[in-house]
MARBA-3410 file (N, C-alpha, C, O; in Angstrom, 1 decimal):
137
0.8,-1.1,0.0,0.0,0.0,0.0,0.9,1.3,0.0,1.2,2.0,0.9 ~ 1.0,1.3,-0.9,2.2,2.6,-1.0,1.3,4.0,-1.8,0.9,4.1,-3.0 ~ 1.2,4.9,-0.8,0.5,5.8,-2.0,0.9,7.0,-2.6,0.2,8.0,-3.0 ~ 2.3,6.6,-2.8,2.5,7.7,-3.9,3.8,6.6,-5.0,4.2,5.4,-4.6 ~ 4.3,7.4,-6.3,4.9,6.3,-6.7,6.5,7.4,-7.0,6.5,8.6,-7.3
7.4,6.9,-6.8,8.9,7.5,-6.9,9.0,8.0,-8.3,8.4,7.3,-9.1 ~ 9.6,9.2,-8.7,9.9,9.6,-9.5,10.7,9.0,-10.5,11.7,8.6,-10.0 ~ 10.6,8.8,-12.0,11.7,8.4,-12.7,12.7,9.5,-13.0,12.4,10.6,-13.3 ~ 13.9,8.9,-12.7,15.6,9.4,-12.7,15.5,9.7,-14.1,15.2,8.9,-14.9 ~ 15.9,11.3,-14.6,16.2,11.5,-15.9,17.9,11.9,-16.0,18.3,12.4,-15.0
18.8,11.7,-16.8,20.0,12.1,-16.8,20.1,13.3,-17.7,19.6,13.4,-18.8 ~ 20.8,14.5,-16.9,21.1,15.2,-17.8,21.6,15.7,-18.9,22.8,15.6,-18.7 ~ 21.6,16.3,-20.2,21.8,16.5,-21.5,22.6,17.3,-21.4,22.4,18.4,-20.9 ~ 23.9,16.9,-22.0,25.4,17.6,-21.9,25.7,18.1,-22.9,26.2,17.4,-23.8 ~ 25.4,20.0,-23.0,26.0,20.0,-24.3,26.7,21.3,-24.6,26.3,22.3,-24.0
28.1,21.3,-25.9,28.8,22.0,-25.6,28.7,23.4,-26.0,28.6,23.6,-27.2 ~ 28.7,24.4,-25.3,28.5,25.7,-25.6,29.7,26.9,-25.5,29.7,28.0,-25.1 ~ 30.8,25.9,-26.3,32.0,26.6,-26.1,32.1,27.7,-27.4,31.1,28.0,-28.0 ~ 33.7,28.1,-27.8,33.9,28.8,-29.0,33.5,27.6,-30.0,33.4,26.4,-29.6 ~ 33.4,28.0,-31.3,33.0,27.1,-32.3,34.8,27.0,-32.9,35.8,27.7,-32.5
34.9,25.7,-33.8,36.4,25.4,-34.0,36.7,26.5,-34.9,37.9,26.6,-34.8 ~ 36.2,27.3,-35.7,36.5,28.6,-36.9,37.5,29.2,-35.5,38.7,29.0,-35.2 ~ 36.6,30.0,-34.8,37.1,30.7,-33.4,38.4,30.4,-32.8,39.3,31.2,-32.8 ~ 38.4,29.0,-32.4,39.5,28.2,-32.1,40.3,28.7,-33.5,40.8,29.8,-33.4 ~ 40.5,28.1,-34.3,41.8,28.6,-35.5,41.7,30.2,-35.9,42.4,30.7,-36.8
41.0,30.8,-35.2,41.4,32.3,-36.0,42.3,32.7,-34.4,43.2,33.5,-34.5 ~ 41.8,32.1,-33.1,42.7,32.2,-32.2,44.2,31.7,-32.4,45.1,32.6,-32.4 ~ 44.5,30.5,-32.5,45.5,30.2,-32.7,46.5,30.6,-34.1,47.7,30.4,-34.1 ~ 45.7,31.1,-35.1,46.7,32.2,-36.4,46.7,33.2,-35.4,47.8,33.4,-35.1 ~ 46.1,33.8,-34.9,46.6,35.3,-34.1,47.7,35.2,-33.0,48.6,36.1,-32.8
47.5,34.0,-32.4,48.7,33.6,-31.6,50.1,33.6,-32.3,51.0,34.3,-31.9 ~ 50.0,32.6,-33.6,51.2,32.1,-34.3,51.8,33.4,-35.0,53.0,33.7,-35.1 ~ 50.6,34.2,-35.5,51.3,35.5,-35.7,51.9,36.3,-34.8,53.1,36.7,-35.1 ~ 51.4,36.7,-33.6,52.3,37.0,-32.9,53.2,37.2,-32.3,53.8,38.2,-32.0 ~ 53.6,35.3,-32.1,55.0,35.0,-31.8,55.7,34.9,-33.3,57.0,34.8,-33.3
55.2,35.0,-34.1,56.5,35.5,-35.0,56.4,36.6,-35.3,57.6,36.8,-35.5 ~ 56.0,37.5,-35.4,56.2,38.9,-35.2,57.2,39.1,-33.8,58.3,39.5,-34.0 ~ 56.9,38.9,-32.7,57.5,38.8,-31.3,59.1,38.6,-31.6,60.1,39.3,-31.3 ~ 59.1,37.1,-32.4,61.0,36.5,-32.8,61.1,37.5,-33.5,62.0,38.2,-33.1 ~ 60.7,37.9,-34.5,61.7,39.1,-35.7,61.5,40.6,-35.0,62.2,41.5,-35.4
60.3,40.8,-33.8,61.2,42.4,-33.6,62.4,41.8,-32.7,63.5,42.4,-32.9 ~ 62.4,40.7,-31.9,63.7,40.2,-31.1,65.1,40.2,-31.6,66.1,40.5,-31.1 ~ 64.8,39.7,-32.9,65.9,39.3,-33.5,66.5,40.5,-34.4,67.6,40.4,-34.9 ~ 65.5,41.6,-34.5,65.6,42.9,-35.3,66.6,44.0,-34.4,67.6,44.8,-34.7 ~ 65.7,43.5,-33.2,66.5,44.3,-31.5,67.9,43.3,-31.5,68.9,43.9,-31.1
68.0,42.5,-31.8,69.9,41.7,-31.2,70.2,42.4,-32.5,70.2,43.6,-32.4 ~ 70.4,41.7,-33.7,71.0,42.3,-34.5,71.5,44.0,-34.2,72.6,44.2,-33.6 ~ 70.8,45.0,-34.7,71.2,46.5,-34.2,72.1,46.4,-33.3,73.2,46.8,-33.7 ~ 71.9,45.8,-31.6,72.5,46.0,-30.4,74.0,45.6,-30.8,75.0,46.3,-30.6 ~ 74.1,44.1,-31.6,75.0,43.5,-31.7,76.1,44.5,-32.7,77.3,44.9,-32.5
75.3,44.9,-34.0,76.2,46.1,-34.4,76.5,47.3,-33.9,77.4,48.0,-34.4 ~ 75.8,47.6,-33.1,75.6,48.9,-32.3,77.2,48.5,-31.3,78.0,49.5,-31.0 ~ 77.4,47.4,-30.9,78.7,46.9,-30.0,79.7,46.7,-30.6,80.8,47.0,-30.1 ~ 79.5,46.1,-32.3,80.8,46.2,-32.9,81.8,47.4,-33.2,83.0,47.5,-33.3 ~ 80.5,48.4,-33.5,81.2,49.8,-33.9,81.7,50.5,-33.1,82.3,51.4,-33.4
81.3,50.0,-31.5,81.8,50.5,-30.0,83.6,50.1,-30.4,84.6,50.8,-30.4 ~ 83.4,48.8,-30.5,84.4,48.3,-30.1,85.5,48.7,-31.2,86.7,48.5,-31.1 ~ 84.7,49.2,-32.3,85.6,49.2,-33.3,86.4,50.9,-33.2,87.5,51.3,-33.5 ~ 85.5,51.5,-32.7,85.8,52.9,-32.4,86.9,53.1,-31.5,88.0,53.7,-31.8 ~ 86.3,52.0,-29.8,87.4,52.3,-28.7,89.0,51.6,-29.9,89.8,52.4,-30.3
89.2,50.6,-30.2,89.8,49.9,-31.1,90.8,51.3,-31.7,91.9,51.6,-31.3 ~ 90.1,51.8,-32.7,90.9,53.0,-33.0,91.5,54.0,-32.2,92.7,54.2,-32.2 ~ 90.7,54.5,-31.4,91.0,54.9,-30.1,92.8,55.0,-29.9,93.8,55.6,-30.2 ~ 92.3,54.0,-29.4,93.3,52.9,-29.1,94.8,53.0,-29.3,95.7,53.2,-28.6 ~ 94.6,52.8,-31.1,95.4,52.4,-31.9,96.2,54.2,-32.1,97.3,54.3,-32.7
95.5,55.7,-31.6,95.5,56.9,-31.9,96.4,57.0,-30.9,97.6,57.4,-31.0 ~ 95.9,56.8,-29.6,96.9,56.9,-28.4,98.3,56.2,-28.1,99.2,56.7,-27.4 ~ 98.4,54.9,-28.8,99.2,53.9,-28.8,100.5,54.7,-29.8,101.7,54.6,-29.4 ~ 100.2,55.4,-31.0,100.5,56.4,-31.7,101.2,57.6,-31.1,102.4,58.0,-31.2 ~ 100.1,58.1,-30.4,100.8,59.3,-29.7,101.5,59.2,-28.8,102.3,60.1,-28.5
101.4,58.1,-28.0,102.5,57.7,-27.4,103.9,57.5,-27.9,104.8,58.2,-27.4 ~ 104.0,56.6,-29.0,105.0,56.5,-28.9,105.9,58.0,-30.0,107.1,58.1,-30.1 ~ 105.0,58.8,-30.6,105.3,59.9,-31.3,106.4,61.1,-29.6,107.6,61.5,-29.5 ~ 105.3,61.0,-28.8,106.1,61.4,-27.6,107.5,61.0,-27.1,108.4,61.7,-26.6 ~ 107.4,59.9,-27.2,108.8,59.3,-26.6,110.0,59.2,-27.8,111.2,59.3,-27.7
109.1,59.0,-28.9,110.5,59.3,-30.0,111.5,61.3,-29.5,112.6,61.7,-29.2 ~ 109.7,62.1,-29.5,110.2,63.3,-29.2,111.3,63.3,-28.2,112.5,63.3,-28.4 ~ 110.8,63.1,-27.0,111.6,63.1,-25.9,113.0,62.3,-25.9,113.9,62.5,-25.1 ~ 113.0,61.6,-26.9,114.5,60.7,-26.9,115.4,61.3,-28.1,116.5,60.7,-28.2 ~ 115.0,62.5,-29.0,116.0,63.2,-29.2,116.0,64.5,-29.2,116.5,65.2,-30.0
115.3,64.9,-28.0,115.4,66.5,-27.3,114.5,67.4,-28.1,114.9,68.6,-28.2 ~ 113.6,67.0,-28.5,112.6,67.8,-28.8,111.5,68.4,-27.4,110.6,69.3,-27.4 ~ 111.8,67.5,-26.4,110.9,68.2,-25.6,111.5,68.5,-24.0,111.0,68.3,-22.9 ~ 112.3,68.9,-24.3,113.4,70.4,-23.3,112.9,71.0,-23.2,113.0,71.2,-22.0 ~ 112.1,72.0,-23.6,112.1,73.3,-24.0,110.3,72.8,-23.7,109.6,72.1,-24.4
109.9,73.3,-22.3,108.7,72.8,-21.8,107.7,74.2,-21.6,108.0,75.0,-20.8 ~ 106.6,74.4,-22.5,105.9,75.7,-22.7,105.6,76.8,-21.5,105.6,78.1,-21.3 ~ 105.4,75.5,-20.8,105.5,76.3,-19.1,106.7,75.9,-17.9,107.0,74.8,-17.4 ~ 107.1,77.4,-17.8,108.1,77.0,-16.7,108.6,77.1,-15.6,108.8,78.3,-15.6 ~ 109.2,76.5,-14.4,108.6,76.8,-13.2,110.2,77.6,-12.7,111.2,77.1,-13.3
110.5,78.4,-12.1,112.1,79.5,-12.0,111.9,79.6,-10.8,110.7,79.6,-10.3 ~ 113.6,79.8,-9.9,113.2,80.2,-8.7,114.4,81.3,-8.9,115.2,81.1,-9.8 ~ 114.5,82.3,-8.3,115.6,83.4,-7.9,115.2,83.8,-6.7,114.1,84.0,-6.3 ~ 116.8,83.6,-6.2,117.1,84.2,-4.9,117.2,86.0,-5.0,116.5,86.4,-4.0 ~ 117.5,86.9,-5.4,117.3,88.2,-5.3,116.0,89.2,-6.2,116.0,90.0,-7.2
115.0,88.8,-5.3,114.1,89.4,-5.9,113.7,90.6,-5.0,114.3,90.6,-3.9 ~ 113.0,91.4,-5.2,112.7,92.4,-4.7,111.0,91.9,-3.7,110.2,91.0,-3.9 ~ 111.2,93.1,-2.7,110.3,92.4,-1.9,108.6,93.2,-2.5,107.5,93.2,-1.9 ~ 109.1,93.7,-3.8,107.6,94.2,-4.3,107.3,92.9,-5.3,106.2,92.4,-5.3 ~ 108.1,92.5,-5.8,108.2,91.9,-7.0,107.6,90.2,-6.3,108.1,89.2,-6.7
107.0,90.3,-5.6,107.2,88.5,-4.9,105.8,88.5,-4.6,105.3,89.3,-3.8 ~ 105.1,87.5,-5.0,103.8,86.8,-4.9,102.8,87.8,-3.8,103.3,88.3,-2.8 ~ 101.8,88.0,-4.2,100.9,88.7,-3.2,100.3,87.9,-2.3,99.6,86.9,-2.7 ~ 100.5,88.2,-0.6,99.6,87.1,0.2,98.4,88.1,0.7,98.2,89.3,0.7 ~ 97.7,87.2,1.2,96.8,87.7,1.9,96.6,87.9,3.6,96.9,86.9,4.2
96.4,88.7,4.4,96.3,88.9,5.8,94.9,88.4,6.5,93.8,88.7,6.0 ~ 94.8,87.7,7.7,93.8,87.6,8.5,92.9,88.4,8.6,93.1,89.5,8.9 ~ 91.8,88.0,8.3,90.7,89.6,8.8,90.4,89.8,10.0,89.9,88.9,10.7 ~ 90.6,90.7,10.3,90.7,90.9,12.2,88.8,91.9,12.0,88.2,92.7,11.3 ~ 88.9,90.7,13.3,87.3,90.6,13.5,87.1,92.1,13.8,88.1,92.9,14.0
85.8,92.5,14.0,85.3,94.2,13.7,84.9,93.9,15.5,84.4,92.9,15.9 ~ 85.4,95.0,16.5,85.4,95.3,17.6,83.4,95.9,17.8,82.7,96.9,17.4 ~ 83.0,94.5,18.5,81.3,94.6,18.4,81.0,95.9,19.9,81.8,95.8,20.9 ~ 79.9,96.9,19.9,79.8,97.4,21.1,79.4,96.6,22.0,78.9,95.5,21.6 ~ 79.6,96.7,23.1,79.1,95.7,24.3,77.4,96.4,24.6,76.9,97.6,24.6
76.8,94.5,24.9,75.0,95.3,24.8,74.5,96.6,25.9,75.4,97.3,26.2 ~ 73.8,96.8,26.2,73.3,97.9,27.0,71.9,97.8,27.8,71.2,98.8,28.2 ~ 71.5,96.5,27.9,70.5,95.8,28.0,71.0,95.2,29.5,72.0,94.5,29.6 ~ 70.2,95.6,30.7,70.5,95.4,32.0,69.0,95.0,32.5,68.0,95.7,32.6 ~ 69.1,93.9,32.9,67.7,93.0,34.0,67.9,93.4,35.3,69.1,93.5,35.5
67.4,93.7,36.2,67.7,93.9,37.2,66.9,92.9,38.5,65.7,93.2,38.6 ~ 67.3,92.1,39.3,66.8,91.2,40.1,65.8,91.8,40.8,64.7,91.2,40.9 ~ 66.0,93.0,41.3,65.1,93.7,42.6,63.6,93.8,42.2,62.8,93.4,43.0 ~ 63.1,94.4,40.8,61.7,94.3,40.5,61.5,93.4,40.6,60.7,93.6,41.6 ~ 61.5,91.8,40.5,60.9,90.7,40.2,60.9,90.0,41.4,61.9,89.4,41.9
59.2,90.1,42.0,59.4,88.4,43.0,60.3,87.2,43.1,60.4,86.5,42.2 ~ 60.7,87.1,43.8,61.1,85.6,44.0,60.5,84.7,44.4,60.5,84.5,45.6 ~ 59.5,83.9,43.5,58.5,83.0,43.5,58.7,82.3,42.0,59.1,82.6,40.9 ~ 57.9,80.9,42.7,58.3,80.2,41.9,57.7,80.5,40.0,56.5,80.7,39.9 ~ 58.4,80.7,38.8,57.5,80.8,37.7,57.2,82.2,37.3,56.5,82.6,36.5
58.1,82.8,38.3,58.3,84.5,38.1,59.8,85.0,37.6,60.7,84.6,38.4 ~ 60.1,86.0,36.2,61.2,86.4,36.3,60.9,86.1,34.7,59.8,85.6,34.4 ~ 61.9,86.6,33.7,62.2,86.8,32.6,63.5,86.3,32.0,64.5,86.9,31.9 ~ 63.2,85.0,31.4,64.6,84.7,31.1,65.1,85.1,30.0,65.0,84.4,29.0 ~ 65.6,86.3,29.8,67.0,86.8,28.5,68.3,86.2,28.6,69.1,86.1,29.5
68.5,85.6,27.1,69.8,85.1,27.2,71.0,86.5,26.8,71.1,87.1,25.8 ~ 71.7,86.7,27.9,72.8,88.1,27.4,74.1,87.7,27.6,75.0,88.5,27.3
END
């Protein structure tokens, strides 16, 4: 005596409501374009940097090769007395006159300040605590 009867179990209908596969492939060419676009500006950026370093190197290189030059242009000079005769030059003499001799400078003697004129006087003021006027003189 059963008076009601159990429901029949229905299984749910699964179905897919994703991108369609068109979607899917126009995703994935947008991808693939990207990363190659991505490798050739990369490879666009090394290249430049890489010659951007050679011409560094090729520059300091000369550089290099200019001072290595002047170097030794100097020391040929100097090894057969072309460079004696030095543009600036430093002389000492003992009898110079005492006008004739470097100007120094003197201490500045400090300016003689008036002494203040500002006098407190104890007698007006209570002697209690929190009374009085503090001047620093």
């Amino acid at each position: 005596m059963c008076l009601f009867k159990a429901p029949k179990i229905q299984m749910p209908t699964v179905t897919y409501e994703g991108p369609s596969q068109e979607m899917i492939d126009q995703q994935n060419t947008a991808l693939t374009n990207f990363q190659n676009t991505l490798t050739q500006n990369n490879q666009t950026f090394q290249n430049n940097l890489t010659n951007q370093i050679t011409k560094a190197n090729e520059s300091t290189a000369d550089l290099m090769s200019q001072i290595a030059s002047m170097n030794q242009q100097t020391a040929q000079a100097g090894a057969s007395g072309g460079l004696t005769e030095a543009p600036y030059a430093i002389t000492t003499e003992d009898d110079v006159a005492e006008g004739a001799l470097a100007q120094t400078t003197k201490k500045i003697k400090d300016k003689d300040k008036p002494k203040g004129t500002l006098k407190i006087t104890q007698s007006g003021v209570q002697a209690s605590a929190g009374t009085g006027v503090n001047y620093g003189v």
